[in-house]
PDB file of N, CA, C and O in Angstrom:
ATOM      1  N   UNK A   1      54.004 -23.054 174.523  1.00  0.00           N
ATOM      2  CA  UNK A   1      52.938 -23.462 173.630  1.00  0.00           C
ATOM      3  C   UNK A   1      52.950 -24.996 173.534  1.00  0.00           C
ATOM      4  O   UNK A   1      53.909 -25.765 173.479  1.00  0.00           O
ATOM      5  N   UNK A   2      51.589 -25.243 173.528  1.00  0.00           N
ATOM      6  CA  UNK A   2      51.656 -27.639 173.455  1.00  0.00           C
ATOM      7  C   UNK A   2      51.621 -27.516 172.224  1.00  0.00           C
ATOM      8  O   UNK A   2      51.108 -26.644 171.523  1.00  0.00           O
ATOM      9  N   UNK A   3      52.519 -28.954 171.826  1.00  0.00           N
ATOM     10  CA  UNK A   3      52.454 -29.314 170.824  1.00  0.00           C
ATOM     11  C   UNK A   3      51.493 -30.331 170.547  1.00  0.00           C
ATOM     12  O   UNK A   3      51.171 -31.333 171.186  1.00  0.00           O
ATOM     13  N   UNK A   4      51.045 -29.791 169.292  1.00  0.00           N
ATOM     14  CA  UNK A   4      50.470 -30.667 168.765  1.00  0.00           C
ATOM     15  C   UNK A   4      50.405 -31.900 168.462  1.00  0.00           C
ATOM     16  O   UNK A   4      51.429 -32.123 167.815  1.00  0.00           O
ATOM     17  N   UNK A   5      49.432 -33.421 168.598  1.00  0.00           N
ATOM     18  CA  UNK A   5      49.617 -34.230 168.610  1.00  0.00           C
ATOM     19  C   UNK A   5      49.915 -35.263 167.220  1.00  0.00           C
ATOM     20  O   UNK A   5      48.993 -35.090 166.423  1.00  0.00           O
ATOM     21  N   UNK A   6      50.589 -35.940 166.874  1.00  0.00           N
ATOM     22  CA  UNK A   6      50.991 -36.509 165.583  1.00  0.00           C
ATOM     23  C   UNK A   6      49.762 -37.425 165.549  1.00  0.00           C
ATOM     24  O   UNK A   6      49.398 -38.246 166.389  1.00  0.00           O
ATOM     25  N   UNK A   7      49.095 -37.015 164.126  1.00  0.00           N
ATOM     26  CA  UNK A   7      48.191 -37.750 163.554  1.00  0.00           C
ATOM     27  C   UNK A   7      48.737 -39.193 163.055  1.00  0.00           C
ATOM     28  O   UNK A   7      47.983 -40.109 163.383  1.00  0.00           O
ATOM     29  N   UNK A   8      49.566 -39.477 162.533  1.00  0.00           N
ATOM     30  CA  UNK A   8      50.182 -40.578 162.064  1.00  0.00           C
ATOM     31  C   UNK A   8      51.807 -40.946 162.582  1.00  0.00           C
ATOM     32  O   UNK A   8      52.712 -40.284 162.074  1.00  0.00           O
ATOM     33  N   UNK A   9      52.139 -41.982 163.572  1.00  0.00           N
ATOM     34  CA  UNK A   9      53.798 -42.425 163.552  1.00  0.00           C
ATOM     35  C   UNK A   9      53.994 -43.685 162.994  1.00  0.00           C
ATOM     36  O   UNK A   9      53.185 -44.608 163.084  1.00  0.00           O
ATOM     37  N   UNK A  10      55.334 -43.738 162.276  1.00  0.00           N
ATOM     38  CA  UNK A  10      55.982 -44.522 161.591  1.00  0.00           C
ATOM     39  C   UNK A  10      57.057 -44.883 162.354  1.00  0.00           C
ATOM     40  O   UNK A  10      57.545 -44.003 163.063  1.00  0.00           O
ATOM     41  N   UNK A  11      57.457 -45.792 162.370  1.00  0.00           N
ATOM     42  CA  UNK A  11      58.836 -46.198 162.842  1.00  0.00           C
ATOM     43  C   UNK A  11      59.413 -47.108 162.171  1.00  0.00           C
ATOM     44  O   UNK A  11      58.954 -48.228 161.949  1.00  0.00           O
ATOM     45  N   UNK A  12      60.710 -46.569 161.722  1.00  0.00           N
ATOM     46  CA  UNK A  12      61.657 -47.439 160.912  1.00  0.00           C
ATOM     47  C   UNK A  12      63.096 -47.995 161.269  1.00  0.00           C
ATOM     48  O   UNK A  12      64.016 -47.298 161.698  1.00  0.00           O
ATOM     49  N   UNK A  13      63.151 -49.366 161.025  1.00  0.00           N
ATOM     50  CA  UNK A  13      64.216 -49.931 161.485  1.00  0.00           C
ATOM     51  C   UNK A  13      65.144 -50.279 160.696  1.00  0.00           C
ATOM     52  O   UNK A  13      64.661 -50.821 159.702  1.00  0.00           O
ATOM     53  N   UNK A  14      66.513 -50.211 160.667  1.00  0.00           N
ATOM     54  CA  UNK A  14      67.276 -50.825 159.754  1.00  0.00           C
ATOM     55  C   UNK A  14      68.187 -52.296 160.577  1.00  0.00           C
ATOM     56  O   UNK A  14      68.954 -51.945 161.474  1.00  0.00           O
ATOM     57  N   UNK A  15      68.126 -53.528 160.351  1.00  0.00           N
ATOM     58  CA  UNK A  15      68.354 -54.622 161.196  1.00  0.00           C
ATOM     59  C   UNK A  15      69.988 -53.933 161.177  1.00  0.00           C
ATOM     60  O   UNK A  15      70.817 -53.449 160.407  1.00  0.00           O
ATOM     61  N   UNK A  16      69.794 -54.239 162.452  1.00  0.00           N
ATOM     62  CA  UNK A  16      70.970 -54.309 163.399  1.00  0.00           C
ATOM     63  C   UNK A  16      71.903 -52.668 163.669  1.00  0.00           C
ATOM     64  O   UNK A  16      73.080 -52.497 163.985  1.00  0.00           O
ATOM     65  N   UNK A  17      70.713 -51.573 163.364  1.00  0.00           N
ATOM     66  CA  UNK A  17      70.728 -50.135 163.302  1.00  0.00           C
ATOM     67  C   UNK A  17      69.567 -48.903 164.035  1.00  0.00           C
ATOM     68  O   UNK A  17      68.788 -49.258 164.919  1.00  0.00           O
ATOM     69  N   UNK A  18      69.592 -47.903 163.679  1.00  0.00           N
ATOM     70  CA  UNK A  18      69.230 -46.941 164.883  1.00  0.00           C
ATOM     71  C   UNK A  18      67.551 -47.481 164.176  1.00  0.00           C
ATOM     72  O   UNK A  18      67.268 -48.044 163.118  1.00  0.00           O
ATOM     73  N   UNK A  19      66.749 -47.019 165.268  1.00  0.00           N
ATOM     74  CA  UNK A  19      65.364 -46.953 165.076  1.00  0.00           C
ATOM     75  C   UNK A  19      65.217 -45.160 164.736  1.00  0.00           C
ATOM     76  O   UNK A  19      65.559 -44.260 165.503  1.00  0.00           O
ATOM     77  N   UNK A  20      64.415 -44.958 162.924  1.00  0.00           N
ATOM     78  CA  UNK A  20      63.711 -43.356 163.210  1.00  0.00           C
ATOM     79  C   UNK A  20      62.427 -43.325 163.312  1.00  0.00           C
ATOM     80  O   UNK A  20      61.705 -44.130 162.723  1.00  0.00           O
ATOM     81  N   UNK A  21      62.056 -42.527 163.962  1.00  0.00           N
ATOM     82  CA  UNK A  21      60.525 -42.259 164.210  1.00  0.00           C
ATOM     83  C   UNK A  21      60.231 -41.180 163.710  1.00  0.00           C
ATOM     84  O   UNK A  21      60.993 -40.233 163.904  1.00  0.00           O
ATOM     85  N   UNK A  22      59.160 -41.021 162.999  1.00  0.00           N
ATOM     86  CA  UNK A  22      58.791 -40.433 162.060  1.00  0.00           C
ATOM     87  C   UNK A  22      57.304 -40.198 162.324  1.00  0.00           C
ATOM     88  O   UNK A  22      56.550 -41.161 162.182  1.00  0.00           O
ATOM     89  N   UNK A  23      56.683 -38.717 162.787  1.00  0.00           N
ATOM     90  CA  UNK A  23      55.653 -38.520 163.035  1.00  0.00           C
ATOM     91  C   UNK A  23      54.914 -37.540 162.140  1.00  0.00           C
ATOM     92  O   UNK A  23      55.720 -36.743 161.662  1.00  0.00           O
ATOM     93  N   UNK A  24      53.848 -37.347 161.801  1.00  0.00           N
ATOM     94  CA  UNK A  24      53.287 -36.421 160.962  1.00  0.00           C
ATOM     95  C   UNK A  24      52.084 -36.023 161.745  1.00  0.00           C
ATOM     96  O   UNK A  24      51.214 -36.764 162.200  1.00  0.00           O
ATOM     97  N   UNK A  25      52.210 -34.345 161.846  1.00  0.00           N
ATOM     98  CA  UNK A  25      50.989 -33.669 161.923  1.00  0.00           C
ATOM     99  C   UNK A  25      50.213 -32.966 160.522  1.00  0.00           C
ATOM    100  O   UNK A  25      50.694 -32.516 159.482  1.00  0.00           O
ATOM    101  N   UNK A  26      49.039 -33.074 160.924  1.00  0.00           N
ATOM    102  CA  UNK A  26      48.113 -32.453 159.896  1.00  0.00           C
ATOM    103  C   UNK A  26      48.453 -30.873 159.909  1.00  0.00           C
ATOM    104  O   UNK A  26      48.315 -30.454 161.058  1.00  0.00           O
ATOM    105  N   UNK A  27      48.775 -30.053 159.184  1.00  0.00           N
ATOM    106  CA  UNK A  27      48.748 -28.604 159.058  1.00  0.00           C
ATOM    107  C   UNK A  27      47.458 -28.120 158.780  1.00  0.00           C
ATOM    108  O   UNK A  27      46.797 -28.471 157.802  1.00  0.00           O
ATOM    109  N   UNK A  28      46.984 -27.064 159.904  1.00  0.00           N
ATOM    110  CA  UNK A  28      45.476 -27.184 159.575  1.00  0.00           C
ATOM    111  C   UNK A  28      44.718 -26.037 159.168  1.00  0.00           C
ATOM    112  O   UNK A  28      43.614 -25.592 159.480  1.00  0.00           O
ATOM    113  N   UNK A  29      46.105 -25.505 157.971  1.00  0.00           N
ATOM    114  CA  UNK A  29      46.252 -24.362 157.193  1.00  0.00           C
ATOM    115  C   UNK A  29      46.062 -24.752 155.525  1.00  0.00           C
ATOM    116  O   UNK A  29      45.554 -23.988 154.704  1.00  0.00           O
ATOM    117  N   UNK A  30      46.402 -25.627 155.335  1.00  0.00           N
ATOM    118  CA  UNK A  30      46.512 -26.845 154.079  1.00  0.00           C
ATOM    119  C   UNK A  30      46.572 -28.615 154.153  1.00  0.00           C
ATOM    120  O   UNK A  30      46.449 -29.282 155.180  1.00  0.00           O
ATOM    121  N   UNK A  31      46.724 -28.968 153.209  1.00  0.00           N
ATOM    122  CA  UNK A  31      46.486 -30.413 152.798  1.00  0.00           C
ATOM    123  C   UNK A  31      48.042 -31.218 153.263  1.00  0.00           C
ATOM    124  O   UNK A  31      48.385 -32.396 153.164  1.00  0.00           O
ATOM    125  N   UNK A  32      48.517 -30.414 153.615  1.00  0.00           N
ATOM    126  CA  UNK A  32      50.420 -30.897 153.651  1.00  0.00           C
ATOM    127  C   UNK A  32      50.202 -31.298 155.601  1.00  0.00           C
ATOM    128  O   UNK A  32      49.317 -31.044 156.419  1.00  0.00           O
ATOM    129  N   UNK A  33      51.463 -31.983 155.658  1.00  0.00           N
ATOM    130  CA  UNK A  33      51.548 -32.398 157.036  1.00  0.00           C
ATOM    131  C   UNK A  33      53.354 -31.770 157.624  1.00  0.00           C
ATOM    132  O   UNK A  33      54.441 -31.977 157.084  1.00  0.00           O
ATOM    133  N   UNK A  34      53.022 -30.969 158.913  1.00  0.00           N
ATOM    134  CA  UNK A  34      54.590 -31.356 159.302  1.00  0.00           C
ATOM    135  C   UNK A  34      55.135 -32.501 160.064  1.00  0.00           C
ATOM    136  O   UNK A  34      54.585 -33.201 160.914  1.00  0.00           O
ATOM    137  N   UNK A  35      56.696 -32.556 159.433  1.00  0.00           N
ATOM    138  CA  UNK A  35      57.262 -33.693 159.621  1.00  0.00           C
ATOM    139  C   UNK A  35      58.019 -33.539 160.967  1.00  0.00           C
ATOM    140  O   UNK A  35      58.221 -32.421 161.441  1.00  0.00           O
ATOM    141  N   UNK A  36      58.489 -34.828 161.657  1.00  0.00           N
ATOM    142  CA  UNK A  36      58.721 -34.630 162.679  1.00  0.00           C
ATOM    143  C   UNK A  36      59.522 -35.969 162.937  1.00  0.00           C
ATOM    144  O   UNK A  36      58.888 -37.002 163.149  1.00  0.00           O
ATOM    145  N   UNK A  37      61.082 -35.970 162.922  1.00  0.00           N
ATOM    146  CA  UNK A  37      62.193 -36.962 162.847  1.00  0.00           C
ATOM    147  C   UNK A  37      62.565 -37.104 164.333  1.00  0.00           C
ATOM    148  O   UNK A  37      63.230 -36.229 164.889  1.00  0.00           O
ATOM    149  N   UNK A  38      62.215 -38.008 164.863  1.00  0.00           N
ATOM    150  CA  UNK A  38      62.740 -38.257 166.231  1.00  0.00           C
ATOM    151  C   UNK A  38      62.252 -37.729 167.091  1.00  0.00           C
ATOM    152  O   UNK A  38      62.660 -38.274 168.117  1.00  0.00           O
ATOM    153  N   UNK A  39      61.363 -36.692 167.397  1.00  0.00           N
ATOM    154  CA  UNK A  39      61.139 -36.091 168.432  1.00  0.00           C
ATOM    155  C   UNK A  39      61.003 -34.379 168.113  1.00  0.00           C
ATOM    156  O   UNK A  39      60.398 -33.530 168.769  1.00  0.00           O
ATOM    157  N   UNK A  40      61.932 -34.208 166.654  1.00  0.00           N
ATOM    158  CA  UNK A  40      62.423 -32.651 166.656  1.00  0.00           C
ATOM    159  C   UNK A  40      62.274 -32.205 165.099  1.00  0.00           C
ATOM    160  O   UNK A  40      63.142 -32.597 164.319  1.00  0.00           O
ATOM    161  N   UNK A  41      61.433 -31.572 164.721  1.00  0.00           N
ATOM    162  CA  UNK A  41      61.340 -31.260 163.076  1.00  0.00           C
ATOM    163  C   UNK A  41      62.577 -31.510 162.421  1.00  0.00           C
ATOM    164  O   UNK A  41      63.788 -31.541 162.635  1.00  0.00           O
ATOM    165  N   UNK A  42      61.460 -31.724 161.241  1.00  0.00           N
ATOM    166  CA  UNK A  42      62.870 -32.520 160.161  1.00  0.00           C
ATOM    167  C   UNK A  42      63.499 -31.327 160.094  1.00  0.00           C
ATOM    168  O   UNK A  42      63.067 -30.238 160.474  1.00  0.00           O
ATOM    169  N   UNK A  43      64.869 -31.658 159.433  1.00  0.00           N
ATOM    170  CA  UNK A  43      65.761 -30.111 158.984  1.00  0.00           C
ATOM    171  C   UNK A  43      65.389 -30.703 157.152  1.00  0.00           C
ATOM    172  O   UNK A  43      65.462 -29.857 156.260  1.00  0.00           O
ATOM    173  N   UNK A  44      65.131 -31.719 156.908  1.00  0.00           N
ATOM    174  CA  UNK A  44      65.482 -31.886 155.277  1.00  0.00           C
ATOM    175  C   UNK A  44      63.809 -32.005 154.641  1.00  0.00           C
ATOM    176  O   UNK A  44      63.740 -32.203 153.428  1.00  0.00           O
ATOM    177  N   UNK A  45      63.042 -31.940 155.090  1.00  0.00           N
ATOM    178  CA  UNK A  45      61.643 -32.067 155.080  1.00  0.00           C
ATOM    179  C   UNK A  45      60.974 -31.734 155.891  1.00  0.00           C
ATOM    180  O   UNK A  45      60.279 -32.662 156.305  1.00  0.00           O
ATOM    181  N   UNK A  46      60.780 -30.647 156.460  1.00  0.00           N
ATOM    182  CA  UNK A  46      59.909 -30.131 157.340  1.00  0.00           C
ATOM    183  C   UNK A  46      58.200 -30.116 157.294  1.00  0.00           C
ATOM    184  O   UNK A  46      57.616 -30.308 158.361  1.00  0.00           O
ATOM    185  N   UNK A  47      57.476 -29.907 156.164  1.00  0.00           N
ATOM    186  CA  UNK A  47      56.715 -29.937 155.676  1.00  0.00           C
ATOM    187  C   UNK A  47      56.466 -30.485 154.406  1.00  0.00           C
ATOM    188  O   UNK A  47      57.245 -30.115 153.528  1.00  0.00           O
ATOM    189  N   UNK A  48      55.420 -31.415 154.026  1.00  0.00           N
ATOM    190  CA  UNK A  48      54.882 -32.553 153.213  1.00  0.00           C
ATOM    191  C   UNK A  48      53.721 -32.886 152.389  1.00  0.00           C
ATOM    192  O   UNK A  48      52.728 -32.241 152.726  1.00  0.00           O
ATOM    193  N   UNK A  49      53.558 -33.584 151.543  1.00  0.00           N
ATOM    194  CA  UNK A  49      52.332 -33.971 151.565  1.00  0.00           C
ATOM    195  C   UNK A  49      52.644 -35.725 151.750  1.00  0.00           C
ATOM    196  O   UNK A  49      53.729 -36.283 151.592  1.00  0.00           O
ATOM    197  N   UNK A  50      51.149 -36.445 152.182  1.00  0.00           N
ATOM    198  CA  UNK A  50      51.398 -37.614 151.648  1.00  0.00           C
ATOM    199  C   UNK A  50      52.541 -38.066 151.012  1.00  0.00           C
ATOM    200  O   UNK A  50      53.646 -38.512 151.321  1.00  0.00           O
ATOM    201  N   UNK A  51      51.805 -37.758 149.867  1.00  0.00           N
ATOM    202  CA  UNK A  51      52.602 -38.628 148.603  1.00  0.00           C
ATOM    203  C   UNK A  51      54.166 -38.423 149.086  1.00  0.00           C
ATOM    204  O   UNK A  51      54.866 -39.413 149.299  1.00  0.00           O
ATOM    205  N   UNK A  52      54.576 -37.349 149.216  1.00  0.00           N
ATOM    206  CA  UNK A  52      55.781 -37.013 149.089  1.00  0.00           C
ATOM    207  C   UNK A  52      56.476 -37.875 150.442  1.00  0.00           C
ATOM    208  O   UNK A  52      57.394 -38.672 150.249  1.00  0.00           O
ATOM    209  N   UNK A  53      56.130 -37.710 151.303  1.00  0.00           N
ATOM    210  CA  UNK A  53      56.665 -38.458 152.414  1.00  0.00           C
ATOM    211  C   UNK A  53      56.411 -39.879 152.334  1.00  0.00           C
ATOM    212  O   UNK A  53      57.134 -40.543 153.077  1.00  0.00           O
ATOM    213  N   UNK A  54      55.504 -40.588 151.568  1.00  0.00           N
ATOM    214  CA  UNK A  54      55.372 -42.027 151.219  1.00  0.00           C
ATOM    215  C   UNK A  54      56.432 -42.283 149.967  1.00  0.00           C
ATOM    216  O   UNK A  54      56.577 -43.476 149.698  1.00  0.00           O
ATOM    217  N   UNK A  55      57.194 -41.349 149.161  1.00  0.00           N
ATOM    218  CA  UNK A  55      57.753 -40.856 148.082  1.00  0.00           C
ATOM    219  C   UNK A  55      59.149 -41.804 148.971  1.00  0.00           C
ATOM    220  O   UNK A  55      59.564 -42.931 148.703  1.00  0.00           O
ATOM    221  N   UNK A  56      59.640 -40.794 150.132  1.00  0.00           N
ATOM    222  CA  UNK A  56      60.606 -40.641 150.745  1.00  0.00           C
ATOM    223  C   UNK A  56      61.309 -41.876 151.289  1.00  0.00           C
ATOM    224  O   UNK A  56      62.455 -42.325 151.279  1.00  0.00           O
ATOM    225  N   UNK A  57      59.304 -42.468 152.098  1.00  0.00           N
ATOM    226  CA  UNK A  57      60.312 -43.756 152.840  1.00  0.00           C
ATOM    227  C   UNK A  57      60.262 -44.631 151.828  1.00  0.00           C
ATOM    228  O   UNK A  57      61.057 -45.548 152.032  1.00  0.00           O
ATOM    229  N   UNK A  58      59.719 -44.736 150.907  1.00  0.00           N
ATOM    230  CA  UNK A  58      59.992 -45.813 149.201  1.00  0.00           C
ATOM    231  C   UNK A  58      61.327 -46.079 149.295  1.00  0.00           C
ATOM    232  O   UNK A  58      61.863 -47.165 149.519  1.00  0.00           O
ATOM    233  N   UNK A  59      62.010 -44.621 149.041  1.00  0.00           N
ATOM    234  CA  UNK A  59      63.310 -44.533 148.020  1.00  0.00           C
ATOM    235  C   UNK A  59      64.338 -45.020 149.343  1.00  0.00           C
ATOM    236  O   UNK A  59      65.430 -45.390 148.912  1.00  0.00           O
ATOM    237  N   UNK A  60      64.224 -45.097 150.834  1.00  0.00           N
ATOM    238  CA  UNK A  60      64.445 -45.202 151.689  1.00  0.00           C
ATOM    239  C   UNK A  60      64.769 -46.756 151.865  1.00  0.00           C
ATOM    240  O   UNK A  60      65.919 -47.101 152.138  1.00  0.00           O
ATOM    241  N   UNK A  61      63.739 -47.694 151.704  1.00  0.00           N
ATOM    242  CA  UNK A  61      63.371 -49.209 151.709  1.00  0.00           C
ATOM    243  C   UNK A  61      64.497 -49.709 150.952  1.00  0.00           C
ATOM    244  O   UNK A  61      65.462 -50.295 151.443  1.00  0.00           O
ATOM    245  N   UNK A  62      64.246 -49.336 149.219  1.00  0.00           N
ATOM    246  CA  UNK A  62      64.506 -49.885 148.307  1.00  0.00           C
ATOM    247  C   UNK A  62      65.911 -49.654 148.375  1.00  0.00           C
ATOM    248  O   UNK A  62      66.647 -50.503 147.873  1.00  0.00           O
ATOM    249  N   UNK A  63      66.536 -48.370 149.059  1.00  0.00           N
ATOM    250  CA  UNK A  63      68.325 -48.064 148.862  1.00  0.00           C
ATOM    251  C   UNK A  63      68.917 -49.326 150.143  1.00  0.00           C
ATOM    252  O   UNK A  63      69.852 -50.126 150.115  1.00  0.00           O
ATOM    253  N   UNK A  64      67.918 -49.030 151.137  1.00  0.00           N
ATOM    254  CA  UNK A  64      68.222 -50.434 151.658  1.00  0.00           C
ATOM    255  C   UNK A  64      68.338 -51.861 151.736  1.00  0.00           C
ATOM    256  O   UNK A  64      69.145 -52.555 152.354  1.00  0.00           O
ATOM    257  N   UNK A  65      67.177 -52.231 150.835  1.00  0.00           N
ATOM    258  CA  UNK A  65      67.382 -53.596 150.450  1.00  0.00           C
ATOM    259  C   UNK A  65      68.549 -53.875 149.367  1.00  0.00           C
ATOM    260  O   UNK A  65      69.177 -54.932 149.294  1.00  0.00           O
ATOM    261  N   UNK A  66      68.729 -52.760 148.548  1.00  0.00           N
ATOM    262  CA  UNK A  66      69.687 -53.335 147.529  1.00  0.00           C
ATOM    263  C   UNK A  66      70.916 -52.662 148.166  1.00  0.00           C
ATOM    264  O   UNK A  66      71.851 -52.551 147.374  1.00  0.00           O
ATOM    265  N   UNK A  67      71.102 -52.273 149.178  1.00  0.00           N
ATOM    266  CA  UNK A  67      72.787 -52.279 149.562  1.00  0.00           C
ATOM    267  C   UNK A  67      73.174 -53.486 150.313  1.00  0.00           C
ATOM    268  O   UNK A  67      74.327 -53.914 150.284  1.00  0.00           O
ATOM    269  N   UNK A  68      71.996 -54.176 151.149  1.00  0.00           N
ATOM    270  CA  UNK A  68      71.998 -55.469 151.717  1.00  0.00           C
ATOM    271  C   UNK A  68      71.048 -56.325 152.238  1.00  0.00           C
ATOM    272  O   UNK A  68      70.763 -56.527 153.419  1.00  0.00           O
ATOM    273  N   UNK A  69      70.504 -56.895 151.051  1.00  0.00           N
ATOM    274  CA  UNK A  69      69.102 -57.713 151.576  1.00  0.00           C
ATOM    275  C   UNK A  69      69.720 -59.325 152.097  1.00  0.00           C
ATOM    276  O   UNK A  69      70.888 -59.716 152.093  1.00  0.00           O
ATOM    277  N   UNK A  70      68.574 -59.994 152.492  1.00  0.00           N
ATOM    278  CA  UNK A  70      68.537 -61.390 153.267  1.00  0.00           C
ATOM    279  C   UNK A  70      69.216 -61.979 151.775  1.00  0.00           C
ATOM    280  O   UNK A  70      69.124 -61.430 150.677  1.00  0.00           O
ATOM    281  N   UNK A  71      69.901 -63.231 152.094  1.00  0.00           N
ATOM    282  CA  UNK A  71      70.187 -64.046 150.966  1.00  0.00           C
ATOM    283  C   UNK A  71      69.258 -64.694 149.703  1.00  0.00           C
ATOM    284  O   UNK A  71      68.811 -65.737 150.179  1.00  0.00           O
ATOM    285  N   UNK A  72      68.892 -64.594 148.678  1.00  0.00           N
ATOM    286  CA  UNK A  72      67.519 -64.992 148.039  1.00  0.00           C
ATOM    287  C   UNK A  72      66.425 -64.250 148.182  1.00  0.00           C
ATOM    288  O   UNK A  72      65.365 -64.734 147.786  1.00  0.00           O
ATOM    289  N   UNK A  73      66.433 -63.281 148.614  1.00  0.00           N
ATOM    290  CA  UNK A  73      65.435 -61.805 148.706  1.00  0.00           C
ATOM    291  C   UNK A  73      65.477 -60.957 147.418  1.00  0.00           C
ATOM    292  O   UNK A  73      66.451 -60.243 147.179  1.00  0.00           O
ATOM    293  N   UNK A  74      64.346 -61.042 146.534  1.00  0.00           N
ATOM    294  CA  UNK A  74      64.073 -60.035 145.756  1.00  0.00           C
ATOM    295  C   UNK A  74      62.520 -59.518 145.891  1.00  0.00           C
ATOM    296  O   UNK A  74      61.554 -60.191 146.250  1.00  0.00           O
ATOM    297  N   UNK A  75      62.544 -58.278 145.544  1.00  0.00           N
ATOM    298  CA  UNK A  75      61.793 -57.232 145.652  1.00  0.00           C
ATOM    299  C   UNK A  75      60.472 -57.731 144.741  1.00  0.00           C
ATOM    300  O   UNK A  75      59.297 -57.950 145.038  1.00  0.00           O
ATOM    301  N   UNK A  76      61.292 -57.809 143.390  1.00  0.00           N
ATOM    302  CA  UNK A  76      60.433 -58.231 142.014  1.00  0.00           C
ATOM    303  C   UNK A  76      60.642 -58.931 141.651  1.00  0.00           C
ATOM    304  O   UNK A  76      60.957 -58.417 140.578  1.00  0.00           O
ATOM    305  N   UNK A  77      60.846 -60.128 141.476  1.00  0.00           N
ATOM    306  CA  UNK A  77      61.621 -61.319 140.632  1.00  0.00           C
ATOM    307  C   UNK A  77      61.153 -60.736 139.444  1.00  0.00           C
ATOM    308  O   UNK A  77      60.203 -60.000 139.178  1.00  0.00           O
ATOM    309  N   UNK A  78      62.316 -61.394 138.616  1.00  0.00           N
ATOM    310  CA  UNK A  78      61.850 -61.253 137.008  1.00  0.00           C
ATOM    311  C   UNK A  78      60.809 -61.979 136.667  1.00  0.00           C
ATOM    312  O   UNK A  78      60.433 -62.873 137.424  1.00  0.00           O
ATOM    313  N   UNK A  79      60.260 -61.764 135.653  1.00  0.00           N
ATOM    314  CA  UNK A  79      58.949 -62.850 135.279  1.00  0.00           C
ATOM    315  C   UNK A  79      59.326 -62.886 133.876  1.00  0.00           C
ATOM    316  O   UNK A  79      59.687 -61.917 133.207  1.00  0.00           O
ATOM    317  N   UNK A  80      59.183 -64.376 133.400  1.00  0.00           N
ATOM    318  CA  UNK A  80      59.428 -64.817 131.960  1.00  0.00           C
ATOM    319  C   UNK A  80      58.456 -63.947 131.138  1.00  0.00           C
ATOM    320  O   UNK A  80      57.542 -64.609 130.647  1.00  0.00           O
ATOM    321  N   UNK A  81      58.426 -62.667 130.874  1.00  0.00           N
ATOM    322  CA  UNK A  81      57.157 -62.323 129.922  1.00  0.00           C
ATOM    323  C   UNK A  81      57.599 -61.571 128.713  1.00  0.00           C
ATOM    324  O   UNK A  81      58.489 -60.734 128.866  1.00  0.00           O
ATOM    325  N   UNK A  82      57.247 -61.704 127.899  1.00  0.00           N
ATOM    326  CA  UNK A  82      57.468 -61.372 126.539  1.00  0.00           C
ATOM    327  C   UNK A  82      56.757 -60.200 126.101  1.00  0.00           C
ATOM    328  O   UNK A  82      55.564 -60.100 126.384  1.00  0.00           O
ATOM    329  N   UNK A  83      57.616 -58.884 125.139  1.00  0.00           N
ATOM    330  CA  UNK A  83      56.492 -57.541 125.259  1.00  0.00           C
ATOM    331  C   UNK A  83      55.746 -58.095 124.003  1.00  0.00           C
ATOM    332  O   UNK A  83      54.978 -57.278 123.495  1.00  0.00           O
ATOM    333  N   UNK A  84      55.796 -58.944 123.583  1.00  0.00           N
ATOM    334  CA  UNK A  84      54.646 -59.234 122.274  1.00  0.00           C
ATOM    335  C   UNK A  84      53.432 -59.711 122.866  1.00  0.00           C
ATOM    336  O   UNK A  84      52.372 -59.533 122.267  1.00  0.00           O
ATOM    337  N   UNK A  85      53.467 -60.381 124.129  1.00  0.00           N
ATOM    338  CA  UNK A  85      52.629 -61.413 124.920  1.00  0.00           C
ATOM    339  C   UNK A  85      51.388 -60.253 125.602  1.00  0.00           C
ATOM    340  O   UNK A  85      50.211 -60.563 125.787  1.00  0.00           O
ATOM    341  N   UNK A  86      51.944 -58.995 125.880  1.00  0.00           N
ATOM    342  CA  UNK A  86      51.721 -57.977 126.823  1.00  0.00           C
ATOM    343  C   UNK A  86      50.623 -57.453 125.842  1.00  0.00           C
ATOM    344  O   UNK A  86      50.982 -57.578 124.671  1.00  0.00           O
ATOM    345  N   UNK A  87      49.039 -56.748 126.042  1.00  0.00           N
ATOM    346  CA  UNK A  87      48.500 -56.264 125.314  1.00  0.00           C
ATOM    347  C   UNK A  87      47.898 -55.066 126.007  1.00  0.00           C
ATOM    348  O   UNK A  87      47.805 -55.429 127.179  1.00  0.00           O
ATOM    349  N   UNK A  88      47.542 -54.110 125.932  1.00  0.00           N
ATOM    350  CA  UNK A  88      47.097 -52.633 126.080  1.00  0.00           C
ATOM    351  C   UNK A  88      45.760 -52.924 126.276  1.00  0.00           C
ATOM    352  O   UNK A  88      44.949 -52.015 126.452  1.00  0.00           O
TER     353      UNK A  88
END
């Protein structure tokens, strides 16, 4: 049976580490996509939606930058703001 072609690839690098590739097909049974790690369905996420797989590589980024970002690299700097200053 052919496989189906990945509507969307991602590829992620960690400097000076493995490259994953990360492909998503549309399931064209529902709104969810299967996932597809390297070449070979995920075992930890097989099936998705969006959100959830944009969820994934978030928490992915962020565990990486704060175990070892560039020197003077922040995400958010703080900002001098005051919650009295802040209005609804």
């Amino acid at each position: 049976m052919p496989r189906l072609p990945a509507d969307f690839r991602i590829s992620l690098k960690r400097r000076g580490g493995k490259t994953h590739r990360i492909e998503l097909v549309r399931n064209p049974f529902n709104q969810r996509f299967w996932v597809r790690r390297n070449g070979k369905q995920s075992a930890k996420l097989p099936e998705a939606t969006a959100t959830e797989i944009a969820d994934q590589i978030r928490r992915w980024l962020v565990g990486t930058l704060s175990e070892q970002g560039p020197p003077g690299f922040a995400i958010l700097p703080e900002l001098p703001i005051q919650l009295s200053s802040v209005t609804a």
